[in-house]
C-alpha positions as CSV (number, residue, x, y, z in Angstrom):
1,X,47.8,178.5,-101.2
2,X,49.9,175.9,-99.6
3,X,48.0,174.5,-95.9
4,X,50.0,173.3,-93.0
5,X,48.7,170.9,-90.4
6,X,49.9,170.2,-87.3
7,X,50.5,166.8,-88.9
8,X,52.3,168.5,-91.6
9,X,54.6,170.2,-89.1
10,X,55.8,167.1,-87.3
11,X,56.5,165.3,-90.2
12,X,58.9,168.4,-91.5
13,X,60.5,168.2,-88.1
14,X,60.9,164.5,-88.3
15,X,62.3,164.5,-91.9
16,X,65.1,167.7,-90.8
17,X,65.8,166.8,-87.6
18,X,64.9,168.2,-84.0
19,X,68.1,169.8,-83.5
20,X,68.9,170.5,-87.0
21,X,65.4,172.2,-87.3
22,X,66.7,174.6,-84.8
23,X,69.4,175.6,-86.1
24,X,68.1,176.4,-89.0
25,X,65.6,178.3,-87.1
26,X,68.3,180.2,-85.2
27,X,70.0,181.0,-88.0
28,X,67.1,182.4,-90.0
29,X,66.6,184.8,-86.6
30,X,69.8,186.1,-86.3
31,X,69.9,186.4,-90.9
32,X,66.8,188.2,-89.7
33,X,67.3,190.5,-86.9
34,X,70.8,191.6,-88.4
35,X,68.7,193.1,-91.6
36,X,66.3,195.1,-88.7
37,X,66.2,198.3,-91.0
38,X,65.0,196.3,-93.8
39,X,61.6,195.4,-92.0
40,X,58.5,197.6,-91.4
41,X,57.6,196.9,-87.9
42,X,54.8,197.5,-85.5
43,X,53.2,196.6,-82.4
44,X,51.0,194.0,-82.5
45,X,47.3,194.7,-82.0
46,X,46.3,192.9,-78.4
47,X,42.4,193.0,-77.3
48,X,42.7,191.9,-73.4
49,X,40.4,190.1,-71.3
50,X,40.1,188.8,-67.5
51,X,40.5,185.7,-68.1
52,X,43.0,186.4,-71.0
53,X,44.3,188.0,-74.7
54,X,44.4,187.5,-78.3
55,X,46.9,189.1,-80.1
56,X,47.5,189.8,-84.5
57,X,51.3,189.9,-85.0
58,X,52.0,191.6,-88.2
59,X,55.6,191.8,-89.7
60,X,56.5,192.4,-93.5
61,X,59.6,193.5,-95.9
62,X,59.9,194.1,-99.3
63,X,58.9,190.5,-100.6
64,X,57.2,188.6,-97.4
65,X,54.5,189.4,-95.5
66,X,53.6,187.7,-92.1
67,X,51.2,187.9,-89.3
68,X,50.1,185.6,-86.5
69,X,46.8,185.0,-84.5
70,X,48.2,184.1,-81.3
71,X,45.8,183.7,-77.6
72,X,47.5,183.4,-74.1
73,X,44.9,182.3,-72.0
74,X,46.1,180.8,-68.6
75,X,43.4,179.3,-67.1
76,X,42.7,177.0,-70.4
77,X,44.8,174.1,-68.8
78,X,42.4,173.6,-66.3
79,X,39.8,173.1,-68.8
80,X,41.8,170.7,-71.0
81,X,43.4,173.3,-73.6
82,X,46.2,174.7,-74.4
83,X,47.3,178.1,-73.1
84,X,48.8,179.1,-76.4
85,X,47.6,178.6,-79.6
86,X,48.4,180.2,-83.1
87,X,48.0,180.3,-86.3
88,X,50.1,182.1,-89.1
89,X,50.2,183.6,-92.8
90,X,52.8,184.0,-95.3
91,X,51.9,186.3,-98.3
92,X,53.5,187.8,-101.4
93,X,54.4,191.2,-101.1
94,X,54.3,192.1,-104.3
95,X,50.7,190.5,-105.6
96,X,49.0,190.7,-102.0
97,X,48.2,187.0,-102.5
98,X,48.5,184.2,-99.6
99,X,51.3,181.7,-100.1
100,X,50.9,179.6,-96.8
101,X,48.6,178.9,-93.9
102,X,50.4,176.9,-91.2
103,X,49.8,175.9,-87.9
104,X,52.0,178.1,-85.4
105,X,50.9,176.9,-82.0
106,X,54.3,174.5,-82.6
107,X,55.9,176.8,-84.3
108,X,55.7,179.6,-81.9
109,X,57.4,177.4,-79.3
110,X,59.9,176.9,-81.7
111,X,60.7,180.0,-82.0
112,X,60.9,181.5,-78.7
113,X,63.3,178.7,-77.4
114,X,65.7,179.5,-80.7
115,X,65.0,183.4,-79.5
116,X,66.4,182.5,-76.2
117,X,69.6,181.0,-77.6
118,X,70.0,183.6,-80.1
119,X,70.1,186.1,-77.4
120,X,72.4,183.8,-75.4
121,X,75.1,183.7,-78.2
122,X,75.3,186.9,-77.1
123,X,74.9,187.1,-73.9
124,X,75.8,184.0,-71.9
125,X,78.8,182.4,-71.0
126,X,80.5,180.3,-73.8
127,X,80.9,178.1,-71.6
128,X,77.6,177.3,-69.7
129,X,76.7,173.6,-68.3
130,X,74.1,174.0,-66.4
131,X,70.8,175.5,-66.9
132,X,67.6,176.4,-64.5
133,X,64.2,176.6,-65.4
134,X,61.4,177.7,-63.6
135,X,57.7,176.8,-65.0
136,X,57.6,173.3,-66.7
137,X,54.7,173.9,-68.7
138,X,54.1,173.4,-72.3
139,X,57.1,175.1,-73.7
140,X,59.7,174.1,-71.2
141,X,61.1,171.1,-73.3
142,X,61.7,173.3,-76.3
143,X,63.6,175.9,-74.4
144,X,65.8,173.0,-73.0
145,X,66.3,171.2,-76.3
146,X,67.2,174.4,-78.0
147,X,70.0,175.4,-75.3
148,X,71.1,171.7,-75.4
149,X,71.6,172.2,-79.1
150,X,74.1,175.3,-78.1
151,X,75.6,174.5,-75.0
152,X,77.3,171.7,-74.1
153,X,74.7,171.3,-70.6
154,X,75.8,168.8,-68.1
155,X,72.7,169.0,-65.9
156,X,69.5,171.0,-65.8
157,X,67.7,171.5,-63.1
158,X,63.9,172.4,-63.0
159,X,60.8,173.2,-61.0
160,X,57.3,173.8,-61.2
161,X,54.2,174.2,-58.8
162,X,52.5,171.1,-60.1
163,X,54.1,168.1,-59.0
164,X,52.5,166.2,-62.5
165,X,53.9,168.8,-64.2
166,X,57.1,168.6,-63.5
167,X,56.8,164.8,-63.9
168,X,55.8,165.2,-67.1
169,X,58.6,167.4,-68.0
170,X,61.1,164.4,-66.9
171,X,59.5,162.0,-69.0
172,X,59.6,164.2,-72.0
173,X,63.4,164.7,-71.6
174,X,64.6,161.7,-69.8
175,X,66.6,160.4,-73.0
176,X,69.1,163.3,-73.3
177,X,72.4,163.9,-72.6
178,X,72.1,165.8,-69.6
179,X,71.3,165.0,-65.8
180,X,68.0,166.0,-64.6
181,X,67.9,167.2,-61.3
182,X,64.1,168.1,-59.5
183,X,64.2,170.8,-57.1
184,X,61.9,172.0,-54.0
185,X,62.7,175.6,-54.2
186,X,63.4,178.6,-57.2
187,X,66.5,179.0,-55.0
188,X,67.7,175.8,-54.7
189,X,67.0,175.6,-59.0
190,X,68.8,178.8,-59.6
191,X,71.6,178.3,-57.3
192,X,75.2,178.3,-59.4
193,X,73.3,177.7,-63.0
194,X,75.2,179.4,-65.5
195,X,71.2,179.9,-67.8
196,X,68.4,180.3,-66.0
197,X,65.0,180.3,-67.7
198,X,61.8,181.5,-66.1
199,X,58.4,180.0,-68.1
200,X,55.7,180.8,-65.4
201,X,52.3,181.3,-66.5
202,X,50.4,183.0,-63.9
203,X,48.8,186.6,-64.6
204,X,50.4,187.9,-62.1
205,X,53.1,189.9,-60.9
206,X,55.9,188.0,-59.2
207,X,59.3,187.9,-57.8
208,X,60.6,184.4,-58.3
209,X,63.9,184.8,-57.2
210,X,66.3,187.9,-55.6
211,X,69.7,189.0,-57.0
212,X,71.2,187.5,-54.3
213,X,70.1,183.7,-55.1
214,X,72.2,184.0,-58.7
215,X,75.5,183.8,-59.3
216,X,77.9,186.1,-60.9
217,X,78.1,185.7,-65.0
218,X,74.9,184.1,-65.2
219,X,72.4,185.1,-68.2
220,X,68.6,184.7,-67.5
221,X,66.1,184.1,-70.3
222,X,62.7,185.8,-68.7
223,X,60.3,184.6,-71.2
224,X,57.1,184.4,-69.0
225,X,56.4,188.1,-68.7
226,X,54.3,188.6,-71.7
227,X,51.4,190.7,-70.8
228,X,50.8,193.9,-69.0
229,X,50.5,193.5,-65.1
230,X,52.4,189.8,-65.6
231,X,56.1,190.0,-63.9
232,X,58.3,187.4,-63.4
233,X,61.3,189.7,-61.2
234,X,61.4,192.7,-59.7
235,X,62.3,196.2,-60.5
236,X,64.8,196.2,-57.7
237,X,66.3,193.2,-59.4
238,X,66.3,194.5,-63.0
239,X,68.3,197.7,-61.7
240,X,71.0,195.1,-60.9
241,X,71.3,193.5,-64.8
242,X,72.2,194.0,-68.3
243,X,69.1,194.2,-70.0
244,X,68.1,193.6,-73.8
245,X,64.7,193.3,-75.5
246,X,63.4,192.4,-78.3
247,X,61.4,195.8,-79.6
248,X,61.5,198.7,-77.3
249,X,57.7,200.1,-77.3
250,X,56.4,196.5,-76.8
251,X,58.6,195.3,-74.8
252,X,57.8,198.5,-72.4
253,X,54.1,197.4,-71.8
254,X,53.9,193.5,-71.6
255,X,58.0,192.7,-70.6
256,X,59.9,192.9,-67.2
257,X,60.5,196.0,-68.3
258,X,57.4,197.7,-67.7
259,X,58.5,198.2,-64.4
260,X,61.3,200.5,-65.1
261,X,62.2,203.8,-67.4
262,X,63.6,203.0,-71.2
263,X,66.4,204.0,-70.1
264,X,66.8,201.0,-67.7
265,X,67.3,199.2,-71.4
266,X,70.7,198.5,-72.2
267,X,70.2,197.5,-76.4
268,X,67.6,195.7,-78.4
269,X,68.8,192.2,-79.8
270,X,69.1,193.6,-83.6
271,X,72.0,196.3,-82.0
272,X,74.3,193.0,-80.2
273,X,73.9,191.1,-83.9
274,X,74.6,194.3,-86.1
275,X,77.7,194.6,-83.6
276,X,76.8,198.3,-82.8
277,X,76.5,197.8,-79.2
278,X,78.4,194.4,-77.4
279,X,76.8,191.7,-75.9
280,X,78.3,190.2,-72.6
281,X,81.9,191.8,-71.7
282,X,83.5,189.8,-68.7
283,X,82.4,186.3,-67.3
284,X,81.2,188.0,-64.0
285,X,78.0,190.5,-65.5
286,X,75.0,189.6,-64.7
287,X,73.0,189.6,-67.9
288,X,68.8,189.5,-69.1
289,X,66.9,188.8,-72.1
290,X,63.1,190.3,-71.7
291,X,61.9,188.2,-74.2
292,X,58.1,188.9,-74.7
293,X,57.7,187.6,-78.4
294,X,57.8,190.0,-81.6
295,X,56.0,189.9,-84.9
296,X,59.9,189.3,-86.6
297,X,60.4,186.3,-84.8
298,X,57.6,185.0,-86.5
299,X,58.3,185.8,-90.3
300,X,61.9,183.9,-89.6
301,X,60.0,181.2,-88.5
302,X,57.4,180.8,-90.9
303,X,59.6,181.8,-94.3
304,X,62.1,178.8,-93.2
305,X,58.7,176.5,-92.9
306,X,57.9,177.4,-96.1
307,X,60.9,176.9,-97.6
308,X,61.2,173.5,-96.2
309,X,57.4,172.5,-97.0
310,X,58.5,173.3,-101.0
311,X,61.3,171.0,-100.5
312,X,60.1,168.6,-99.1
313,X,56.2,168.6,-101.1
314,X,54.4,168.6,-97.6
315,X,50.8,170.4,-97.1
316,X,48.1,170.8,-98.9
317,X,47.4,172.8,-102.0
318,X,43.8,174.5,-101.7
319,X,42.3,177.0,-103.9
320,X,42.0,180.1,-101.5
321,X,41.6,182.6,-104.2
322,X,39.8,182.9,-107.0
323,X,41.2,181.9,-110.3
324,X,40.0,184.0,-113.1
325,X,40.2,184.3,-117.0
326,X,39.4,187.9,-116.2
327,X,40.7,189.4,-113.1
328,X,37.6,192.1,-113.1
329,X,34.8,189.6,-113.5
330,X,34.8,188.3,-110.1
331,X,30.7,188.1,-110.4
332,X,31.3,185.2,-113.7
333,X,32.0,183.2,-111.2
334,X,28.3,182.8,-109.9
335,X,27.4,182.2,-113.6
336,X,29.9,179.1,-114.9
């Protein structure tokens, strides 16, 4: 079975490319969510706590099967750990065996940035310049490098409660294309952005900004509602927009969503890429991706790691299962 580090992971991304790994990434999601009926699918299996949840994500077809050990735990910052951490599994449908162990605490914020642009192929103006994004924590770089990738951005403006935070966030990004422009105020952030992005963290629920502080045609990416009782708008506010999810029943008891009827849904992602339902349809509607992270997004992710891993002879080969002369004489292996 093949092991991926951490170490392993940014020297993949160094040898592809941070922009083209993303593409390839986006690619493999939207390959992926337009082949939705091929996929057995599920909820994934969350065990809460006050302080926080760990999560299995479990996603299969006919040949892979994936899952994820994922945690959100918001208070770990504080203590000098991450918030998120993951790990994931690939396996061989048709032996049951393991091909690959990888880190996914990376990966994972991989993933949700491409998610965000996938949906905004969809969804957002063609021609968006300017992006907002609210929370500058650890996966607020990604989501900004990913749209850059897609959109031509001419300046992105950003905020965060913790001064340091948002200093960091500067730093990170201070050699790109785009102007970076720190604001005072979620009003002053979101005013006239064509994207806006909201990656807030606190277990909470919240209403960051009111329909009246966005402009006309703008698409939002609410990625920080991922947990039930944790909001990042109100109801009143998703009355107002175009809304898409990821998977109905999940998104229903963790999204921004769990405020309002199913109804209140306009489409799943998989229904704008099969082309059964359209995506945006004039520059002027308001549209919003509840994007609380599915068990899918994580097979895309991890079979185009894999794939790259074997071409490129990174991570570590390590006897995980047993390898026997004969497959019912486990026990001969306590007598060599």
């Amino acid at each position: 079975m093949k092991i991926l580090t951490v170490a392993d992971i940014l020297k993949l991304i160094q040898a592809v490319g941070l922009e083209n790994f993303f593409k390839r990434v986006i690619a493999a999601l939207e390959e992926d969510f337009g082949r939705w009926d091929e996929f057995l699918l599920s909820l994934r299996t969350a065990t809460y706590y006050p302080h926080g949840v760990i999560e299995l994500m479990p996603c299969a077809d006919q040949q892979l099967y994936a899952f994820k050990y994922v945690n959100g735990h918001p208070g770990n910052p504080l203590k000098g750990k991450l918030n998120i951490v993951a790990i994931g599994m690939l396996c061989d449908v048709a032996s049951g065996y393991p091909l690959m162990m990888s880190e996914m605490t990376l990966l994972t914020a991989f993933r949700t940035a491409a998610m965000g642009v996938l949906a905004a192929k969809y969804l957002a103006r063609g021609d968006a310049k300017s992006l907002a994004i609210i929370g500058n924590g650890a996966q607020a770089e990604f989501q900004v490098i990913a749209f850059a990738s897609f959109f031509k951005l001419e300046y992105v403006r950003f905020i965060d409660v913790e001064p340091q935070t948002m200093a960091k966030f500067s730093r990170n990004l201070s050699g790109q294309k785009f102007r970076l422009i720190p604001c005072s105020s979620i009003a002053e952030a979101v005013h006239h952005a064509d994207i806006v992005i909201t990656a807030t963290a606190a277990k909470r629920r919240q209403s960051l900004f009111e329909f009246e502080d966005i402009s006309p045609g703008t698409y939002i990416h609410a990625m920080g509602g991922d947990c039930p009782g944790k909001t990042e708008l109100s109801g009143e506010f998703l009355d107002q927009v175009k809304l898409v999810v990821e998977y109905t029943p999940q998104t229903l008891v963790e999204g921004e969503v769990q405020q309002c009827a199913a109804n209140r849904i306009y489409a799943e992602l998989w229904e704008l890429v099969c082309k059964n339902k359209p995506g945006r349809q004039d520059k002027h509607e308001i549209t919003l991706f509840d994007s609380v992270g599915f068990a899918l997004e994580d097979f895309s992710i991890l079979r185009v790691v894999y794939e790259l891993a074997k071409e490129s002879k990174l991570g570590l080969e390590l006897p995980m299962v047993p390898d026997l002369d004969d497959p019912k004489n486990l026990f001969g292996l306590l007598n060599p």
